[in-house]
gemmi code that builds the backbone of each chain (N, CA, C; Angstrom):
import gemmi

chains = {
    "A": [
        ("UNK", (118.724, -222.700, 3.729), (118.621, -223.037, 2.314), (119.025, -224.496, 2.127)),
        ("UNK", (119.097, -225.184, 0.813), (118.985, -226.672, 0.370), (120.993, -226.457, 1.036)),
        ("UNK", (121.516, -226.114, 0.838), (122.858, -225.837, 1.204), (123.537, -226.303, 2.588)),
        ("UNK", (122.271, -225.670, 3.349), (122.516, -225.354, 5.012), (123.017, -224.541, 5.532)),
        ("UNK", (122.807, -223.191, 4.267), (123.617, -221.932, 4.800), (122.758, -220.592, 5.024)),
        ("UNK", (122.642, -220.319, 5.896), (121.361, -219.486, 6.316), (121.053, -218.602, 4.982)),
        ("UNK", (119.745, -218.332, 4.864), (119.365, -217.306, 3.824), (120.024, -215.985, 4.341)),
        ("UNK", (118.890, -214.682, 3.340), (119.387, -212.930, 3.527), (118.587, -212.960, 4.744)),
        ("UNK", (117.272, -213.818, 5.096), (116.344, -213.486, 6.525), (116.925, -214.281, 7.568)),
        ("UNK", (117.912, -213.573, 8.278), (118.515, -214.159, 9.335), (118.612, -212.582, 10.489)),
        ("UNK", (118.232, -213.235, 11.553), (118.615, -212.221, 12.457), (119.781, -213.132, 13.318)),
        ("UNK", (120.664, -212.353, 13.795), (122.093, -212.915, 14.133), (121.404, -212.136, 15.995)),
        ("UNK", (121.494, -212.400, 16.858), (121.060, -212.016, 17.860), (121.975, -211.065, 18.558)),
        ("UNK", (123.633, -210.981, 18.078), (124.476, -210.121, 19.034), (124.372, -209.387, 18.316)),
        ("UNK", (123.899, -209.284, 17.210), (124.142, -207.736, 16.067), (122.807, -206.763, 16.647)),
        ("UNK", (121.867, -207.273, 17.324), (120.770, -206.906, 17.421), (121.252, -205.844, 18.801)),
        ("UNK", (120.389, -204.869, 19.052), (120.209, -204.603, 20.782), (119.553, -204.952, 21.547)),
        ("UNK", (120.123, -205.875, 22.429), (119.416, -206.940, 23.334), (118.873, -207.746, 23.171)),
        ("UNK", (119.256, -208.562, 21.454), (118.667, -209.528, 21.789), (117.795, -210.119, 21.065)),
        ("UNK", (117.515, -211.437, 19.946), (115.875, -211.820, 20.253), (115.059, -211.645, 21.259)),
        ("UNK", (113.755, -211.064, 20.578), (112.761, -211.107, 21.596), (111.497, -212.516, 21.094)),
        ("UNK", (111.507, -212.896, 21.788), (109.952, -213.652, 21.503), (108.815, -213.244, 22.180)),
        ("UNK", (108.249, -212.552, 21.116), (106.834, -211.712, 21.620), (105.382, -212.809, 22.445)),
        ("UNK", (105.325, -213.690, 21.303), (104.054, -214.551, 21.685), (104.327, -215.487, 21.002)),
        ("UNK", (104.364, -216.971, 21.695), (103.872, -218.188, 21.064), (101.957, -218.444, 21.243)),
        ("UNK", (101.378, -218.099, 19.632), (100.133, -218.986, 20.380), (99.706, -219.741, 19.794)),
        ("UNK", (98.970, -220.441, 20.273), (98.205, -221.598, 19.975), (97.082, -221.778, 19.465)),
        ("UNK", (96.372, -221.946, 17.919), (95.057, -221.448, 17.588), (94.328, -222.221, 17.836)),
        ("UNK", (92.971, -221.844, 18.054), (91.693, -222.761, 18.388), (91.130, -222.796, 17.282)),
        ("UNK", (90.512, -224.330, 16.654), (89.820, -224.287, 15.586), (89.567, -225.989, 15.238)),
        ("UNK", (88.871, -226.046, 14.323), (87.979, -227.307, 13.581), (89.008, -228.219, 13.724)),
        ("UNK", (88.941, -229.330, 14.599), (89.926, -230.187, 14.387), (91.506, -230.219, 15.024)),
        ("UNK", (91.432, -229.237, 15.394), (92.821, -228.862, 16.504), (92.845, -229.855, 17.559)),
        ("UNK", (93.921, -230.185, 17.730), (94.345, -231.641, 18.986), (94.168, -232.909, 18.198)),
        ("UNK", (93.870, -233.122, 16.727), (93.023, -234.589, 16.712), (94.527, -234.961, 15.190)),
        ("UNK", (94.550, -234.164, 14.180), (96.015, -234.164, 13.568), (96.966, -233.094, 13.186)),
        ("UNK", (96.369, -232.276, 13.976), (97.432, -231.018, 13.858), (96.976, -230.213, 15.087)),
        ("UNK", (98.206, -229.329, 14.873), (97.658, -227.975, 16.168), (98.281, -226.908, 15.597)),
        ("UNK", (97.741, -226.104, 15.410), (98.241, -224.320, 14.508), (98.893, -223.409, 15.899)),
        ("UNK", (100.172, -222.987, 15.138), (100.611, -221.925, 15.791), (100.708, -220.569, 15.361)),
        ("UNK", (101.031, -219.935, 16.227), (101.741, -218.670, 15.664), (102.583, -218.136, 16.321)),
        ("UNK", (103.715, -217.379, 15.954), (104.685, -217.025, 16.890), (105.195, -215.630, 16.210)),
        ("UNK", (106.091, -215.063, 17.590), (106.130, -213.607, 16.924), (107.269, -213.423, 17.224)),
        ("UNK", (108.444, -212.838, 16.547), (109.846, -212.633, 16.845), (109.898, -211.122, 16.884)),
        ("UNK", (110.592, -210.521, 17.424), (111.423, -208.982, 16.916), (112.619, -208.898, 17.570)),
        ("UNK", (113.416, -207.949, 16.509), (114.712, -207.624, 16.537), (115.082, -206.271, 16.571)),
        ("UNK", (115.719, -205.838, 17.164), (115.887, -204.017, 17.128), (117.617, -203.822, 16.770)),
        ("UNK", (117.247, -203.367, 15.651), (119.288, -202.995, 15.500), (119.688, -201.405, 15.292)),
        ("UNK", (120.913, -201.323, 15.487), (121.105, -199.763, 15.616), (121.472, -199.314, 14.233)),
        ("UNK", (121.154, -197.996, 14.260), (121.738, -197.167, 12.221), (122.063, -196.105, 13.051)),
        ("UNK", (123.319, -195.941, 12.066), (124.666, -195.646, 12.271), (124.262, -193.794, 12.327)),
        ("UNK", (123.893, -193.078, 13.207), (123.495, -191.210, 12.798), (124.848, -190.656, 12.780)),
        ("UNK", (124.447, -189.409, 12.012), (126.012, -188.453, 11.719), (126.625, -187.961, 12.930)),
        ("UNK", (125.740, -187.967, 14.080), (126.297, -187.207, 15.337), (126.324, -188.390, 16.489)),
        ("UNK", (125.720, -189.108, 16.290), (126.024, -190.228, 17.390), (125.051, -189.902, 18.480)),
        ("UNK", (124.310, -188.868, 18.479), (123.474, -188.256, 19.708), (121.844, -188.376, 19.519)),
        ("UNK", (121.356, -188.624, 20.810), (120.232, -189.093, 20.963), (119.403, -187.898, 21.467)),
        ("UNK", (119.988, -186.712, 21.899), (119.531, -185.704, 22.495), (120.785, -184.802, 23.152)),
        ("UNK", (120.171, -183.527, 22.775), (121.135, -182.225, 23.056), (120.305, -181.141, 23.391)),
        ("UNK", (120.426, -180.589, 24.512), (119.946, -179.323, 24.866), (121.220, -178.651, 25.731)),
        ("UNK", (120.941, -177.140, 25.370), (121.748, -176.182, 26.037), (121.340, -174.878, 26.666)),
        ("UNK", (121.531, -174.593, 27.427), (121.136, -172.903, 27.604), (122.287, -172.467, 28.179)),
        ("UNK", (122.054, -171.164, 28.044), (123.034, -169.874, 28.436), (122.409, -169.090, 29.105)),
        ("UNK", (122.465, -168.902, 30.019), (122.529, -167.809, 31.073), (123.068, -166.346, 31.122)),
        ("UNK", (122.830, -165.142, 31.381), (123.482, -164.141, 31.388), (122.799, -163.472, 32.259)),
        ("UNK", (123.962, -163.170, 33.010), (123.372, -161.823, 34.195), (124.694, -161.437, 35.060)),
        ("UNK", (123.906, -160.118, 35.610), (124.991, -159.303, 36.279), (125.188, -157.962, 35.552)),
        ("UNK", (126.003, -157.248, 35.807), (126.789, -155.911, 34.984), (126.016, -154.699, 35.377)),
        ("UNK", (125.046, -154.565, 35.882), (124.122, -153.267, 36.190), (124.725, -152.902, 37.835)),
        ("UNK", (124.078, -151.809, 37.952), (124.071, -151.209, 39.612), (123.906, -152.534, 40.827)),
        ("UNK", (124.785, -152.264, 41.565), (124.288, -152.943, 42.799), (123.528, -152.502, 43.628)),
        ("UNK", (122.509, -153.247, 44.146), (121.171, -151.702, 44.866), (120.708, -153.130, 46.337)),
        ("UNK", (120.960, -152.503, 47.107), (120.498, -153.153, 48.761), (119.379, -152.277, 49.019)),
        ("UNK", (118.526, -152.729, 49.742), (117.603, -151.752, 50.338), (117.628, -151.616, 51.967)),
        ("UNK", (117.975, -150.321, 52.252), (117.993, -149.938, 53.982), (116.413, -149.868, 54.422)),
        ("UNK", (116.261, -150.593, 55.590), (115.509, -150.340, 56.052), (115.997, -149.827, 57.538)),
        ("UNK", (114.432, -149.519, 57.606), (114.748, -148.991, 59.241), (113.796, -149.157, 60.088)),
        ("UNK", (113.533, -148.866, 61.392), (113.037, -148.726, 62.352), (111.151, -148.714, 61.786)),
        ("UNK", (111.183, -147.469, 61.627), (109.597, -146.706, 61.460), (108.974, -146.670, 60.407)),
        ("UNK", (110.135, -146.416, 59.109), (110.084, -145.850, 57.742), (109.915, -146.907, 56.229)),
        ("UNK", (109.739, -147.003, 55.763), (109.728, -147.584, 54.031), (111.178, -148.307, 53.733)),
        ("UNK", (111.577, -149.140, 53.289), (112.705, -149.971, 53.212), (113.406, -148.665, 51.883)),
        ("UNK", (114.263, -148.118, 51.792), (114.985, -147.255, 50.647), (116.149, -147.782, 49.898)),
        ("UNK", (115.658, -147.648, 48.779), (116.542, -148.287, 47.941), (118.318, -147.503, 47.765)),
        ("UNK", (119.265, -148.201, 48.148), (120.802, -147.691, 47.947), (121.630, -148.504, 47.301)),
        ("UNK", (122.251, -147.787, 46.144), (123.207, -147.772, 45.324), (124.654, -147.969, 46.222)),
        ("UNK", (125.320, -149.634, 46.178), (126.504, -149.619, 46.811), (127.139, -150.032, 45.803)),
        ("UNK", (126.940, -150.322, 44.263), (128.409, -150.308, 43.486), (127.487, -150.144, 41.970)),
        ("UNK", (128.568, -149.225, 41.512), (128.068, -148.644, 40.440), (127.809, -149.733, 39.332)),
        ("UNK", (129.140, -150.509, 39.452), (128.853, -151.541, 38.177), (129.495, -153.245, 39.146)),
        ("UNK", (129.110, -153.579, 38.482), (129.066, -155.469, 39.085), (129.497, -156.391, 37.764)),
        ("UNK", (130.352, -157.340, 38.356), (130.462, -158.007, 37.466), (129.135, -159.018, 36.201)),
        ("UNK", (129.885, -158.831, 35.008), (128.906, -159.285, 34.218), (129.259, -161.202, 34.300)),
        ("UNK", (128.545, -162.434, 34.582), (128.455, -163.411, 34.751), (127.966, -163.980, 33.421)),
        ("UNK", (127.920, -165.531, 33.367), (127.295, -166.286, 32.648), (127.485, -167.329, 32.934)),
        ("UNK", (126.240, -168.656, 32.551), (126.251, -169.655, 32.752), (126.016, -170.843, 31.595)),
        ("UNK", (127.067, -171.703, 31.639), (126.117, -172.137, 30.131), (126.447, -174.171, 30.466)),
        ("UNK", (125.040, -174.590, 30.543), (124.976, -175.334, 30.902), (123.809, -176.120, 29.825)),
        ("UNK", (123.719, -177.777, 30.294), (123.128, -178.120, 29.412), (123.555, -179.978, 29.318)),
        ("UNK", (122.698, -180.906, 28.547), (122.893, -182.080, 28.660), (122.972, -182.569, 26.987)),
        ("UNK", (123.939, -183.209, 27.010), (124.123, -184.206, 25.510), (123.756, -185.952, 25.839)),
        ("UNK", (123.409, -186.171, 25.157), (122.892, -188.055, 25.319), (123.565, -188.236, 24.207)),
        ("UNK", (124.571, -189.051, 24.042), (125.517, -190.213, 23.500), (124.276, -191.840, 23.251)),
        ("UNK", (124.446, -191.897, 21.790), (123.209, -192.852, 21.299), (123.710, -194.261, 22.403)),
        ("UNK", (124.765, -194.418, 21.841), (125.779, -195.622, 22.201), (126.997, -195.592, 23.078)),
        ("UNK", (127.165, -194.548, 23.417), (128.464, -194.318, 24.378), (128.129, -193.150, 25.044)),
        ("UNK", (128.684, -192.490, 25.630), (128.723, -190.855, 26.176), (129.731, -190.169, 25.309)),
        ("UNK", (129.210, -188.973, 25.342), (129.716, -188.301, 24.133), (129.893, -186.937, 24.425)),
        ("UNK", (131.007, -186.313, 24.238), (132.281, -185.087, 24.663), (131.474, -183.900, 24.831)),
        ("UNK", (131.139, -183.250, 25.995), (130.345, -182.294, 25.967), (130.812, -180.917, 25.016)),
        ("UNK", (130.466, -179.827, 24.801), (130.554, -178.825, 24.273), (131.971, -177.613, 24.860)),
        ("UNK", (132.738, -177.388, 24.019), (133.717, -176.254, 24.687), (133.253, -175.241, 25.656)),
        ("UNK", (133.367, -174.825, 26.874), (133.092, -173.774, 27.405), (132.978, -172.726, 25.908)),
        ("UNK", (131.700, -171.865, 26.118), (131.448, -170.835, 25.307), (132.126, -169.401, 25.041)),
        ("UNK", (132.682, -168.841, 26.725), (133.650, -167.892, 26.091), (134.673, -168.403, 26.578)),
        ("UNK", (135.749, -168.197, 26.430), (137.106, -169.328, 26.524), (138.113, -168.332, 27.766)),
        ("UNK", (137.739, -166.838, 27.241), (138.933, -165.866, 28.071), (137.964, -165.898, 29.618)),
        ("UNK", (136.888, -165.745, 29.599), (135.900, -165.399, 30.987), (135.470, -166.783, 31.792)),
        ("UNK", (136.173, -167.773, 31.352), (135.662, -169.443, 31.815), (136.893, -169.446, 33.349)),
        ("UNK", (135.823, -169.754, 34.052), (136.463, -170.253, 35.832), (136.091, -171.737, 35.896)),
        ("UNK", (137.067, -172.228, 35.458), (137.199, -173.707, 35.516), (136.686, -174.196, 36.568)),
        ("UNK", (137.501, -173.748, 37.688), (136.781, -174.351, 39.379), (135.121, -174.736, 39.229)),
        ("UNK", (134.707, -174.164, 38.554), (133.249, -174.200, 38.330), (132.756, -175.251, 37.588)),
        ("UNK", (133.346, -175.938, 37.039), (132.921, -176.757, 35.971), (131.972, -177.807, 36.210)),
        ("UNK", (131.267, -178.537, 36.186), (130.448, -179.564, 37.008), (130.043, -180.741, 35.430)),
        ("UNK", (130.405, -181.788, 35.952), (129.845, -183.141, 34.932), (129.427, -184.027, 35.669)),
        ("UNK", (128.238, -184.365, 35.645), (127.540, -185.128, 35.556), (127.040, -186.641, 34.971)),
        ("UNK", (127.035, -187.874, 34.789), (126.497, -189.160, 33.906), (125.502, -189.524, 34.727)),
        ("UNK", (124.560, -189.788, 34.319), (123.561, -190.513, 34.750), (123.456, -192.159, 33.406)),
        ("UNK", (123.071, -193.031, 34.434), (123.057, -194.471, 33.389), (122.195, -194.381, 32.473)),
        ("UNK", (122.419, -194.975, 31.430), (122.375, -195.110, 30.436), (120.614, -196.156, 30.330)),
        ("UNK", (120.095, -196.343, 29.524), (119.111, -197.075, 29.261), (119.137, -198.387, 28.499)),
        ("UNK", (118.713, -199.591, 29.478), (118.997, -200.996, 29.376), (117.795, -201.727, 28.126)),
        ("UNK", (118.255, -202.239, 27.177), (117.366, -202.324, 26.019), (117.949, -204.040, 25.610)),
        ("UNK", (116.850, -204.816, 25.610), (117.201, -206.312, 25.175), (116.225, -206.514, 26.676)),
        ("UNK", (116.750, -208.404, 26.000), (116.180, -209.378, 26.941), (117.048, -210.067, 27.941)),
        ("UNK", (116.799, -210.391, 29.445), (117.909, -210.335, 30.420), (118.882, -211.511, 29.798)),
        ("UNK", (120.127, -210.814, 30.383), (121.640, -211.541, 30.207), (122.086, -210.805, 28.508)),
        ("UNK", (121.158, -210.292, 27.826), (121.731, -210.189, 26.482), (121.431, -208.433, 26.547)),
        ("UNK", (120.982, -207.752, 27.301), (120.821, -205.895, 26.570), (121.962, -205.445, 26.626)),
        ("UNK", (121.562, -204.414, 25.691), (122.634, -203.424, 25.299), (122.374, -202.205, 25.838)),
        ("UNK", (122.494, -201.228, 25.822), (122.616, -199.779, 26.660), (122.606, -199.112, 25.672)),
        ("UNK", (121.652, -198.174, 25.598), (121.153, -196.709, 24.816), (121.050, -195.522, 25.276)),
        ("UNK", (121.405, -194.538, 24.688), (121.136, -193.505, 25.322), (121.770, -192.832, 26.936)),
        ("UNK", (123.481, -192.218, 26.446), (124.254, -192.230, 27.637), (124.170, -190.302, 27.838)),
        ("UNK", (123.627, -190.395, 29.216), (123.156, -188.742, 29.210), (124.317, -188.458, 29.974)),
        ("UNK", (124.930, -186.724, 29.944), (125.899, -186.255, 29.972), (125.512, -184.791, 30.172)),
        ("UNK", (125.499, -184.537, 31.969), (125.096, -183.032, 31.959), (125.999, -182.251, 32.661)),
        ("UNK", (126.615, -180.904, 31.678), (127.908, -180.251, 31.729), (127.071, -178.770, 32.376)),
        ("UNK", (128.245, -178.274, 33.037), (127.583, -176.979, 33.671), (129.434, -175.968, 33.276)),
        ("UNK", (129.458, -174.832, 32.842), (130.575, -174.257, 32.593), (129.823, -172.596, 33.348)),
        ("UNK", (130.840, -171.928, 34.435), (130.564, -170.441, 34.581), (131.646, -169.740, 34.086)),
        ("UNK", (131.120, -168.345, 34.040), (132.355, -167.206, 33.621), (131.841, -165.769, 34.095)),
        ("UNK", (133.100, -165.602, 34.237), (132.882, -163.794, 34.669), (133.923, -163.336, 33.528)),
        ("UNK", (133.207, -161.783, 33.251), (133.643, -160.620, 33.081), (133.139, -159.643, 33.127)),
        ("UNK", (134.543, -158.524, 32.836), (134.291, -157.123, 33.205), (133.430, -156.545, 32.209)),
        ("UNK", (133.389, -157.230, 31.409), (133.103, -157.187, 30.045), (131.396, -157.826, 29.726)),
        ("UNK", (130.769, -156.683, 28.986), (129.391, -157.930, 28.418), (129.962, -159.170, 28.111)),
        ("UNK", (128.951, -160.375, 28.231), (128.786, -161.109, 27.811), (127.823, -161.615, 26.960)),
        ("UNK", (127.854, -161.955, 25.406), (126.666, -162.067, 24.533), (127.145, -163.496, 23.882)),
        ("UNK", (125.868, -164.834, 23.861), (125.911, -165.435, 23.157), (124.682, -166.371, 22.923)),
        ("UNK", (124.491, -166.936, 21.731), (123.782, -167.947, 21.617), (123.723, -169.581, 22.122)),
        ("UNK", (123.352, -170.277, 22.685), (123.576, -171.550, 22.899), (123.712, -172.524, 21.543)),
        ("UNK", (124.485, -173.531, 21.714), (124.941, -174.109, 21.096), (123.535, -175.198, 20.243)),
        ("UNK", (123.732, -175.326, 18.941), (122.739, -176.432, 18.255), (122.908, -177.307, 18.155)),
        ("UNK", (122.104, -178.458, 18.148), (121.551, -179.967, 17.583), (122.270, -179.795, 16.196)),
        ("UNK", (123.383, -179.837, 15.738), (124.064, -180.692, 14.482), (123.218, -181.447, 13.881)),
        ("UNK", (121.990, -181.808, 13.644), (121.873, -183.079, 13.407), (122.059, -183.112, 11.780)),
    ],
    "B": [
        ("UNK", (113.786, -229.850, -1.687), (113.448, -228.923, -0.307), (113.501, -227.593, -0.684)),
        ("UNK", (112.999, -227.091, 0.522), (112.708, -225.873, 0.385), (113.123, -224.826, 1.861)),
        ("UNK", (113.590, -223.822, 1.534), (113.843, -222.977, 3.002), (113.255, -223.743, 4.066)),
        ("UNK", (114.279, -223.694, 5.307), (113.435, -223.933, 6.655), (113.846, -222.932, 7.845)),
        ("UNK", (112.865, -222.927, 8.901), (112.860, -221.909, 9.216), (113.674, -222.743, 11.000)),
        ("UNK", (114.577, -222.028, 11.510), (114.872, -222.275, 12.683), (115.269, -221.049, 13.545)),
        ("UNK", (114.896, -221.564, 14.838), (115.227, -220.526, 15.975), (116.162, -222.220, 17.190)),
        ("UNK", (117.094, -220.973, 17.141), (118.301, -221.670, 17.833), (118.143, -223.167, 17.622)),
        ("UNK", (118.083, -224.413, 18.109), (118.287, -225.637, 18.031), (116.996, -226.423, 17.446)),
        ("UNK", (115.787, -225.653, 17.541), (114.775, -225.852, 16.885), (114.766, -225.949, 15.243)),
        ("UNK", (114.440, -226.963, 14.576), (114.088, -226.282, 12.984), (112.817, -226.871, 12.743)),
        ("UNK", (111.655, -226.301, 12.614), (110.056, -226.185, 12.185), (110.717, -226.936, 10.464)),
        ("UNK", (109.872, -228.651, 10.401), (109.597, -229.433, 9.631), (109.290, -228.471, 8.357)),
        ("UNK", (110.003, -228.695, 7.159), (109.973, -228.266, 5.756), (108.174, -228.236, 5.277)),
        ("UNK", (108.472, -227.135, 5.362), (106.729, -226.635, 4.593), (106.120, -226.670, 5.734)),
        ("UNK", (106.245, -226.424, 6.988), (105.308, -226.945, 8.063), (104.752, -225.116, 8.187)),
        ("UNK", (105.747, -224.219, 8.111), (105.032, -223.212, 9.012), (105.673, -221.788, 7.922)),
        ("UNK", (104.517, -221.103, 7.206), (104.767, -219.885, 6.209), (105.413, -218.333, 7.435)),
        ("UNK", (106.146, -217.729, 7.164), (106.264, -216.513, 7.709), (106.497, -214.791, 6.813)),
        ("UNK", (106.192, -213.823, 7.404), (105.810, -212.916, 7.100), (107.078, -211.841, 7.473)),
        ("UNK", (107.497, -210.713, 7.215), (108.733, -210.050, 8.070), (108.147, -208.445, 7.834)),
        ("UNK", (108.419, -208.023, 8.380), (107.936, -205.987, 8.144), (109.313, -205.789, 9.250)),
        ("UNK", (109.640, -204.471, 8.636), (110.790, -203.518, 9.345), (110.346, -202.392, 9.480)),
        ("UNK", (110.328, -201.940, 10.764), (109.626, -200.391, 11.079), (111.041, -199.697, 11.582)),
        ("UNK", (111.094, -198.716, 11.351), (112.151, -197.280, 11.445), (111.553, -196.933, 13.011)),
        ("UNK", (112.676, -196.646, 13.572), (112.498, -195.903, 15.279), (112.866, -194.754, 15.135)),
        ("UNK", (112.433, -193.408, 15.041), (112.902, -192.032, 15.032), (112.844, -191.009, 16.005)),
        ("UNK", (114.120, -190.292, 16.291), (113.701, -189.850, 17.364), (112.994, -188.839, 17.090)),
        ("UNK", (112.233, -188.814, 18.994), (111.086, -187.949, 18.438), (111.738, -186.575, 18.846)),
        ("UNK", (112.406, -186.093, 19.502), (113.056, -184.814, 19.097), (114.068, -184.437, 17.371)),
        ("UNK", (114.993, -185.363, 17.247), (115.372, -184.883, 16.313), (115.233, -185.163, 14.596)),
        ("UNK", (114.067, -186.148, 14.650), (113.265, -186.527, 13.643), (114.638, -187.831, 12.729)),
        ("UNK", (115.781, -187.766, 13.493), (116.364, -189.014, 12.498), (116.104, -190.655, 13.425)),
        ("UNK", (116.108, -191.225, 12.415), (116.205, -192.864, 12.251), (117.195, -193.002, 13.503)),
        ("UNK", (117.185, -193.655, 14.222), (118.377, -194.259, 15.480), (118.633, -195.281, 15.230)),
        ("UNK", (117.129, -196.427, 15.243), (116.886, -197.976, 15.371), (116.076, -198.522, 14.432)),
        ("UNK", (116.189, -199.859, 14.029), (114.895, -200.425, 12.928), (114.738, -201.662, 13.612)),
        ("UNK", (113.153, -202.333, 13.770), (113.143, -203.169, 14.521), (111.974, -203.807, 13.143)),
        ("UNK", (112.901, -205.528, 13.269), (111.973, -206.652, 12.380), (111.263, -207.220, 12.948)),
        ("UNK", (109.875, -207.114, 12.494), (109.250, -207.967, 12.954), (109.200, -209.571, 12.125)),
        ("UNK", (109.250, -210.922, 12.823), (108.891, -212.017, 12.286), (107.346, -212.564, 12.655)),
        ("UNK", (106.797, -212.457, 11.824), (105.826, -213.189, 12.228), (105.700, -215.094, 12.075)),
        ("UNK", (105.687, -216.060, 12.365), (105.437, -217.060, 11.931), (104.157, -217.865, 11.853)),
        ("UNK", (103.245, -218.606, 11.152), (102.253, -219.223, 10.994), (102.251, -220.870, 10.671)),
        ("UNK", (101.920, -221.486, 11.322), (102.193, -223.190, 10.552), (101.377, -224.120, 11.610)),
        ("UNK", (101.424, -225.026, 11.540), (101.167, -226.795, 11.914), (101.817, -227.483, 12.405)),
        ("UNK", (101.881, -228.059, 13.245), (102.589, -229.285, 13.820), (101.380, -230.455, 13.121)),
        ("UNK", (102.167, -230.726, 12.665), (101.396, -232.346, 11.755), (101.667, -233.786, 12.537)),
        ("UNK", (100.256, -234.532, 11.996), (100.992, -235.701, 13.190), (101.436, -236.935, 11.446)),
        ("UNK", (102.047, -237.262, 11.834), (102.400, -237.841, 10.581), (101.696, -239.195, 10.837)),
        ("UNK", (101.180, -239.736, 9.081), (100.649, -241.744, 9.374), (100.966, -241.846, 10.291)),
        ("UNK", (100.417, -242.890, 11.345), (100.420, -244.113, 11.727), (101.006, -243.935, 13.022)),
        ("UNK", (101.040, -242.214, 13.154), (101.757, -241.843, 14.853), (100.484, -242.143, 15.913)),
        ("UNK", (100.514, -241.616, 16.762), (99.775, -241.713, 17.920), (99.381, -240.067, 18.345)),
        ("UNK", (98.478, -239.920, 17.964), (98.063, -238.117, 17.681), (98.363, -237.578, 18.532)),
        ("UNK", (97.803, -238.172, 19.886), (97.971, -237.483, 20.983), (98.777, -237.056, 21.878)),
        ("UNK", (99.692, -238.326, 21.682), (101.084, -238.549, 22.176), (102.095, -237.098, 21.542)),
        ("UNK", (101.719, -237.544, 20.239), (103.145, -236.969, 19.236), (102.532, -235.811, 19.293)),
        ("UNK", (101.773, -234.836, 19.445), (101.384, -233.417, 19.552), (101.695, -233.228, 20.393)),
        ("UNK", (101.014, -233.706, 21.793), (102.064, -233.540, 23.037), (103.621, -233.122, 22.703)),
        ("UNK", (104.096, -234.308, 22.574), (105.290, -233.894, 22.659), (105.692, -233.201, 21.720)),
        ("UNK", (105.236, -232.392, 20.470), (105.999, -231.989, 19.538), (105.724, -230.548, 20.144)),
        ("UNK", (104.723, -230.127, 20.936), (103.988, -229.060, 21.506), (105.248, -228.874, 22.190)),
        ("UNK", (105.492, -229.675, 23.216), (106.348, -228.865, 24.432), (107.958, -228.579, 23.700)),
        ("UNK", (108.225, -229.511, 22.880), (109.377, -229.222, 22.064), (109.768, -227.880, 21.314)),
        ("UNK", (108.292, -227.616, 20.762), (108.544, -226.256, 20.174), (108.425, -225.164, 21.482)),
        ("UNK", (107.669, -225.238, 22.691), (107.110, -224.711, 23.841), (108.608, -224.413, 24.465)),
        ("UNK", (109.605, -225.151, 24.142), (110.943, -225.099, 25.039), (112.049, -224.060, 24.021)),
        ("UNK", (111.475, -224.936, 22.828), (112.623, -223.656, 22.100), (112.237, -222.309, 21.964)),
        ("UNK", (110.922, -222.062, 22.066), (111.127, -219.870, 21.888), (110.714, -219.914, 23.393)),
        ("UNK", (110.738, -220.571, 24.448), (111.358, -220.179, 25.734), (112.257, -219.477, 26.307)),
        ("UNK", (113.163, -219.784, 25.342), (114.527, -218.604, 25.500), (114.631, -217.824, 24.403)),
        ("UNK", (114.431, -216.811, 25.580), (114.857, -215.293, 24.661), (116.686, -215.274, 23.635)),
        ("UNK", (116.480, -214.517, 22.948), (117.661, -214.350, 22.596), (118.508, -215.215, 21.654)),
        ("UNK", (117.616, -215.971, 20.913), (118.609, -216.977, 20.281), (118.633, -216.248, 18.841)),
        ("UNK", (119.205, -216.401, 17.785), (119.524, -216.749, 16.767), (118.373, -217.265, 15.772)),
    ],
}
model = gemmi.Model(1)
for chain_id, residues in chains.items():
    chain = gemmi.Chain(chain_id)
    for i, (resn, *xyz) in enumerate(residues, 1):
        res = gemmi.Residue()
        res.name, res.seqid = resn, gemmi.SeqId(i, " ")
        for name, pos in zip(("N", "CA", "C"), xyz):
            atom = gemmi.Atom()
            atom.name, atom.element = name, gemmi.Element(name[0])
            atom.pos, atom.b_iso = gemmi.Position(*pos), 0.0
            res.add_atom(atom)
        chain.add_residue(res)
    model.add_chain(chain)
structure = gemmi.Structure()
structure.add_model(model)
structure.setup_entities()
């Protein structure tokens, strides 16, 4: 402005993710070009982040359930048909509940184990894989921090549940 | 005077070059919200050779001048 104080159309480049970009400088061809002028055009973009209620870029979960029925081996033998045998009446009932959250801007706290009394910690498994590099070199920022949690459990007991939802 | 337009150490001569801006929304495509908004600038203008310059000369060089400043990514 007449001032020297930037206008409201300012892109500030660290507020951005990764960066000015300069798309295309070009150069137009036309009547008189090279002799007192030369026409350009040029193309800027800026990518900035908005602020979501959950911070997450992606969430999926599943649950697993199995186990609790007859245990059944099959004998075979020599000459005959493989026969099916009953060696334990009941088996433990299991579950698995596993699943990945993506953190927009950071990594972000996976989900409580689902049943809390039947959870075997020893089991637990986390995972990060990197994150996604966004800008122009020396200046990106990192998007999208994936986060994949694995939780098991036993009991004697059914196990019934739904997997966990997208908040969004 | 009137607004001028600069990228980092560069400032494009008063009235030399009109620009345009649009902001598009980035949504994700699973969970249908807004994440990112990205501006576009467009710019349009002239390098003018002013009286009594030397056309060829001073385009030249006003060419590589502007040619050096959106060379680098990332400015301001």
């Amino acid at each position: 402005m007449d001032s020297g104080a930037p206008s409201a159309h300012l892109i500030r480049s660290n507020a951005t993710i990764g960066g000015t970009k300069v798309r295309y400088v070009d150069w137009v061809e036309g009547p008189g070009e090279y002799t007192n002028h030369r026409t350009y055009r040029i193309g800027l973009e800026a990518t900035y982040p908005l602020s979501t209620r959950t911070g997450l870029s992606g969430f999926r979960e599943t649950i697993q359930l199995f186990g609790g029925g007859r245990k059944v081996r099959f004998q075979e033998s020599v000459s005959g048909l493989p026969r099916p045998q009953t060696i334990k009446r009941y088996t433990t009932f299991r579950a698995r509940q596993f699943g990945t959250i993506v953190g927009l801007y950071d990594y972000a706290d996976p989900p409580l184990p689902i049943f809390r009394q039947a959870h075997l910690p020893d089991l637990n498994s986390l995972e990060k894989d990197d994150p996604t590099p966004m800008g122009v070199a020396g200046r990106y920022r990192w998007k999208d921090f994936p986060l994949r949690y694995s939780y098991e459990f036993a009991s004697a007991t059914p196990l019934f549940a739904d997997p966990a939802r997208w908040n969004i | 005077m009137g607004n001028q337009i600069r990228y980092r150490n560069y400032t494009h001569d008063d009235g030399e070059v009109s620009f345009d801006i649009s902001r598009v929304a980035n949504f994700n495509p699973e969970s249908g919200v807004a994440e990112t908004l990205t501006v576009f600038w467009r710019l349009s203008g002239e390098l003018l050779v002013p009286d009594g310059s030397d056309n060829q000369s001073y385009l030249t060089t006003a060419i590589a001048t502007l040619e050096a400043a959106y060379a680098v990514q990332g400015g301001d």
